[in-house]
C-alpha positions as a printed NumPy array, in Angstrom:
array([[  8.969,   3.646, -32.482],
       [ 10.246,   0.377, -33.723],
       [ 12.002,  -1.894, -31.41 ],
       [ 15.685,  -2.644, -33.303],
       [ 18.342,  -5.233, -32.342],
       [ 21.851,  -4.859, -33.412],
       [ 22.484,  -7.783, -36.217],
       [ 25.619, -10.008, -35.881],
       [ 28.518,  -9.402, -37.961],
       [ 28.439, -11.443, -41.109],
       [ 30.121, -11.708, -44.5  ],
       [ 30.607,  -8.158, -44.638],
       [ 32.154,  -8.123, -41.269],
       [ 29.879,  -5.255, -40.425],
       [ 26.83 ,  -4.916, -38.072],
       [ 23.718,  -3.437, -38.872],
       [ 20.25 ,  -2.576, -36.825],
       [ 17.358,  -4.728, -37.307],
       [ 13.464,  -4.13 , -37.037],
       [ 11.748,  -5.96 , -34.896],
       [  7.515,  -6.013, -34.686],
       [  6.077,  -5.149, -31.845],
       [  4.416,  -8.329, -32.142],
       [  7.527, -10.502, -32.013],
       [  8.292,  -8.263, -28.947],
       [  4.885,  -9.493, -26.967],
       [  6.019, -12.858, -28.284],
       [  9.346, -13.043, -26.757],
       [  7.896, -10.932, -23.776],
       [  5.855, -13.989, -23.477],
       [  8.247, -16.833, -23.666],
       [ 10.325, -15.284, -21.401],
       [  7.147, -14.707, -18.692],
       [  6.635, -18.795, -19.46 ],
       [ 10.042, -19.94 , -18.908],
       [ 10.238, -18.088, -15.364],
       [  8.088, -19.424, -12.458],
       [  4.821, -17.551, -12.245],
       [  4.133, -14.387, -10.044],
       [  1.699, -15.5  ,  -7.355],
       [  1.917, -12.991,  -4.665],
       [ -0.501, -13.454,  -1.645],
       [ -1.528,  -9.669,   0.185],
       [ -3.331,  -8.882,   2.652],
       [ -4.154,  -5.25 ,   2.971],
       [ -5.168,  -4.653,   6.436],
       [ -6.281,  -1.017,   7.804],
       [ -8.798,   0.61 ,   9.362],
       [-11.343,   2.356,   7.281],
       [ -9.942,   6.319,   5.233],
       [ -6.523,   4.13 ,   4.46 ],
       [ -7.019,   3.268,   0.729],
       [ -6.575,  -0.142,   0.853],
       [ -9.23 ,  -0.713,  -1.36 ],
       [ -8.03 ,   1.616,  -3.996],
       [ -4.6  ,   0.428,  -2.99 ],
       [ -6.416,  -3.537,  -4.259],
       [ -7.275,  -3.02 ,  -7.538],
       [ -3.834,  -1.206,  -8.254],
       [ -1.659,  -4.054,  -7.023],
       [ -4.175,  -6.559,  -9.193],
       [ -3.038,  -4.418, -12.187],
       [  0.377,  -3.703, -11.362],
       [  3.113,  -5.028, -13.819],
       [  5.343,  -5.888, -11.088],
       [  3.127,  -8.026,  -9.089],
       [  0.761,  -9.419, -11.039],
       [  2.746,  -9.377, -14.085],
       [  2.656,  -7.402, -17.638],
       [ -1.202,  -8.239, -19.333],
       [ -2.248,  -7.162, -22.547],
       [ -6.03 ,  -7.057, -21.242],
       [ -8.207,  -6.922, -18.169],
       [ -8.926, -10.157, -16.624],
       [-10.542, -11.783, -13.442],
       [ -7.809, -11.75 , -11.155],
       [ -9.17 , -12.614,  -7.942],
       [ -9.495,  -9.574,  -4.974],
       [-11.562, -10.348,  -2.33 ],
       [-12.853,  -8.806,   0.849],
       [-13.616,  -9.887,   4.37 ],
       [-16.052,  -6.573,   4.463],
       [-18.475,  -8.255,   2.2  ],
       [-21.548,  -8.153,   4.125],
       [-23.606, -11.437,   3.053],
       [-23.923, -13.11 ,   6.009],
       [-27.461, -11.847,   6.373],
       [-30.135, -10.761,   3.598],
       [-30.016,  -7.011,   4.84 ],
       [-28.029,  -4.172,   3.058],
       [-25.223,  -3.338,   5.2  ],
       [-25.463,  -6.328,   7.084],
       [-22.841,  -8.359,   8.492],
       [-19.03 ,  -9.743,   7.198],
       [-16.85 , -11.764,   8.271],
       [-15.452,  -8.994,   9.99 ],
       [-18.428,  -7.652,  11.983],
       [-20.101, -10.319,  12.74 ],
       [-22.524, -11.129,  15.942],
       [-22.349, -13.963,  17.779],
       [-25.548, -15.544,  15.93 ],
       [-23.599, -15.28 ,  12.651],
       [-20.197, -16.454,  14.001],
       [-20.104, -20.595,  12.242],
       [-21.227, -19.072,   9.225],
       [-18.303, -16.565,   9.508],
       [-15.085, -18.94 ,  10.844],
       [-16.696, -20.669,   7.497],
       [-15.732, -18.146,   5.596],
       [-12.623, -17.832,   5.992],
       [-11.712, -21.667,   6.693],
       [-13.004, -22.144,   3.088],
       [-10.796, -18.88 ,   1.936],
       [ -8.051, -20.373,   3.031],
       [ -8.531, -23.758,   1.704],
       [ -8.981, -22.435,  -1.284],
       [ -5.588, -20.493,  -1.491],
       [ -3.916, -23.298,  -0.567],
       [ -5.549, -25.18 ,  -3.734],
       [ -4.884, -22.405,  -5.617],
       [ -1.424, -21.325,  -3.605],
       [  0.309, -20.869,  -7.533],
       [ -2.052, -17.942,  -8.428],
       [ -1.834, -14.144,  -7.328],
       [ -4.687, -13.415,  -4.302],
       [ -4.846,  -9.843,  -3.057],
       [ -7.463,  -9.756,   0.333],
       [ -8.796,  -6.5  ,   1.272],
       [ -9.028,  -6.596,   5.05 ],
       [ -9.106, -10.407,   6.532],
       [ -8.253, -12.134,  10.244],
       [ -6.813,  -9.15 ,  11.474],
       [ -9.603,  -7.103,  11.124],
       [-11.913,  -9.678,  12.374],
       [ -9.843,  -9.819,  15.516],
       [ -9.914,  -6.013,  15.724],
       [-13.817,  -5.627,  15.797],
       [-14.728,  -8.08 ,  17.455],
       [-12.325,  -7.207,  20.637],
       [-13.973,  -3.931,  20.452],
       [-17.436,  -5.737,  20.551],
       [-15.899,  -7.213,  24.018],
       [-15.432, -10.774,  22.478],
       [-12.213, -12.687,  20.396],
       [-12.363, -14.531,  17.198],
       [-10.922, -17.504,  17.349],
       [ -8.179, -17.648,  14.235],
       [ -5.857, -20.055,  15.697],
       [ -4.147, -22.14 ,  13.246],
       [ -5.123, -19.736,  10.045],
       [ -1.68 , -18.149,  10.468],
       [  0.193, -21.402,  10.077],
       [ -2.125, -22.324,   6.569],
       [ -1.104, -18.941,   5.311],
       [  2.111, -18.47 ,   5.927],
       [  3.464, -21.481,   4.043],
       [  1.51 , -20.032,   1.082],
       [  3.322, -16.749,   1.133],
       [  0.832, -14.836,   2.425],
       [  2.161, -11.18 ,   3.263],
       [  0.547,  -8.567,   5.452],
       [  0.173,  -4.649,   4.279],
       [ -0.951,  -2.736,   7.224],
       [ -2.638,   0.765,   5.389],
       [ -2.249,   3.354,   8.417],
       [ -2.318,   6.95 ,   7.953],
       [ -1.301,   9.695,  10.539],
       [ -4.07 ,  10.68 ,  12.934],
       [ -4.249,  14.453,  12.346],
       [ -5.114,  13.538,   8.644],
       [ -8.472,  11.819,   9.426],
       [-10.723,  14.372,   9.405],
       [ -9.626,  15.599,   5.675],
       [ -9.229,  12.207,   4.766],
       [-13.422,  11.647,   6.065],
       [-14.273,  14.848,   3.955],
       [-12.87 ,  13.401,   0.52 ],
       [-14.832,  10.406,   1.236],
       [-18.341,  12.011,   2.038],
       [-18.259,  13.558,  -1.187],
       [-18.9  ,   9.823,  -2.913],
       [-19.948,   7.419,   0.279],
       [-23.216,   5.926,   0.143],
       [-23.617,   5.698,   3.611],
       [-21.779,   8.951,   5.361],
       [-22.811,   8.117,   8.582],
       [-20.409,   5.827,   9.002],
       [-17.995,   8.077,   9.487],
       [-19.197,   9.986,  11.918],
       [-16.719,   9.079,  14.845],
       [-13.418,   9.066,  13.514],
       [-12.795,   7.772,  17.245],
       [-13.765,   4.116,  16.56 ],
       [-11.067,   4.358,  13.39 ],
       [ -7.936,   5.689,  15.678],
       [ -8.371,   3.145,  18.284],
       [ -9.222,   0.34 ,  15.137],
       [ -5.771,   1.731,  13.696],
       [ -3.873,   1.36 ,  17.063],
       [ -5.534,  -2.238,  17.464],
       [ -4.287,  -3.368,  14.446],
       [ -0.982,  -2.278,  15.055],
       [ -1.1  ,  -4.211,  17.584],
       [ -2.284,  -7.536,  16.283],
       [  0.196,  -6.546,  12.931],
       [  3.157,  -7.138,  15.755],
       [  1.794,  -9.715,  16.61 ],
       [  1.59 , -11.975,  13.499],
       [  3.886, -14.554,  12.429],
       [  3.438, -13.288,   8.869],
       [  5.388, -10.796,   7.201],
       [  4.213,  -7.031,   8.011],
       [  4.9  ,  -4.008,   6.108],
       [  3.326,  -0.451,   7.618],
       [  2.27 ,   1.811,   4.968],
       [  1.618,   5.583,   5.209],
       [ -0.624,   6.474,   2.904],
       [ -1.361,  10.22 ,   4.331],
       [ -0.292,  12.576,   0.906],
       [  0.934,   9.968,  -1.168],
       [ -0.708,   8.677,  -4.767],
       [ -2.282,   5.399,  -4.769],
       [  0.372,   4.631,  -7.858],
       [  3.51 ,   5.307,  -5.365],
       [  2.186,   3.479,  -2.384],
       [  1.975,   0.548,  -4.923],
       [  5.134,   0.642,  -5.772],
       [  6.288,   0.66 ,  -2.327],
       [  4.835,  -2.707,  -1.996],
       [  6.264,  -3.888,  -4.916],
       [  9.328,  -2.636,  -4.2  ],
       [  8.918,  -4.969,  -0.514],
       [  7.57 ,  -7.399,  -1.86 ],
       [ 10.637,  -8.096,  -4.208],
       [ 13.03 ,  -7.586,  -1.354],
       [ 11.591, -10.459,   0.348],
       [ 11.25 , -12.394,  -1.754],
       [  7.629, -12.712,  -2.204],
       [  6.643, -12.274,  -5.045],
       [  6.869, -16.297,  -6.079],
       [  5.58 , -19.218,  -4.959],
       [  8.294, -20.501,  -1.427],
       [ 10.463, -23.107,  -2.585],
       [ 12.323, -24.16 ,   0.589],
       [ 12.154, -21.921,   3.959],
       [  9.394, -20.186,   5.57 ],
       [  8.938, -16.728,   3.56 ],
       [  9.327, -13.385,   4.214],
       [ 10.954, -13.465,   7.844],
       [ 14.223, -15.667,   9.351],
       [ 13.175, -18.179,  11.809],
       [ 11.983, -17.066,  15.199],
       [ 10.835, -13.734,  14.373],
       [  7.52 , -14.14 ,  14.72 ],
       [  6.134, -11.045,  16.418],
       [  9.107,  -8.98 ,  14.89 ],
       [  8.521,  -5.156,  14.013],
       [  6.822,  -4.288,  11.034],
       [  8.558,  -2.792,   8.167],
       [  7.93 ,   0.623,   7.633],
       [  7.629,   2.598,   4.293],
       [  7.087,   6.445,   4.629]])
């Protein structure tokens, strides 16, 4: 169908419809996009592992709402703190699951992540799994990683938390829909080490000065838990580069309760 705007009234003092192409439509679509400041929203999806975050990723990198209406596939930057290339093993370890051996090489990491959002702090970064997580495995491997002052880089940036958690009863389906594809089933073998990951982060989620949204993801479509975040991330206001205050939270409420979408 034709796009149609109503035409002023002129000589005959009547107003008629007129047909506009859908390529004047991109073009004004366009001008409009140019004339607004740019969408730059800065996610982290956090979660242990059977919480879609991943999926969850490449959604919000396509999503018209937080990324912006595109005409074509691009490389829009997602990156992952479970990239495991700190070694020249398959599997190895990531800046996540590091040993103590690999530990400069992995504070590295994500000192030079974060330097490089805050060159880049007026683009759109979506992070699947980052500090948090670190922080998670490693005080399960009986030692801390030391993230102190990444929180006060990022938040300045915008940087917003999405904390993937799903309700522990729906694990154990969750770990059969996965087997079917996983390359590496084992991993899954104790769903243990994920409920007590998922109440850790939780934990260290409360903690954070950034803001924190909980997301069930148990029965829900990766294309509504998307818009859930867009929907929050609009609310707060972060879907734009900060102009003035600290965004996302009031002062003081660092530590505050997550939000919650269910």
């Amino acid at each position: 169908m034709t796009p149609t705007v109503a035409r002023p009234a002129g000589s005959s003092g009547s107003a008629a419809p007129v047909s506009l192409d859908p390529r004047d439509v991109l073009l004004l679509t366009d001008e409009m996009a140019e004339s607004a400041p740019p969408l730059c929203p800065k996610i982290i999806l956090e979660g242990t592992r059977l919480t879609r975050k991943t999926e969850l990723a490449f959604a919000l990198n396509e999503h018209p709402r937080v990324v912006g209406p595109r005409r074509y596939r691009y490389h829009s930057p997602v990156i992952s703190g479970e990239w495991g290339g700190l070694t020249n093993q398959a599997w190895g370890p990531s800046p996540i699951s590091f040993g103590p051996e690999e530990e400069p090489a992995a504070v590295e990491v994500f000192r030079t992540w974060t330097r490089l959002f805050e060159l880049h702090r007026y683009y759109s970064w979506i992070v699947d799994r980052f500090h948090l997580s670190a922080r998670a495995d490693q005080q399960r491997r009986g030692r801390d990683f030391d993230d102190a002052g990444l929180e006060e880089r990022l938040l300045p940036l915008g940087f917003a938390i999405v904390l993937c958690t799903r309700a522990e009863e729906t694990f154990a389906s969750a770990r059969e829909e996965r087997l079917l594809v996983s390359a590496k089933p084992d991993q899954y073998d104790d769903l243990g080490v994920f409920l007590a990951e998922q109440r850790a982060l939780r934990r260290l989620a409360a903690a954070s000065r950034l803001p924190v949204l909980e997301l069930e993801v148990a029965g829900r479509t990766v294309g509504d838990l998307a818009e859930e975040v867009a929907d929050w991330l609009d609310h707060r206001d972060l879907l734009r580069a900060p102009t003035g205050a600290v965004p996302g939270r009031p002062a003081g409420a660092a530590g505050a309760a997550p939000d919650q979408v269910r």
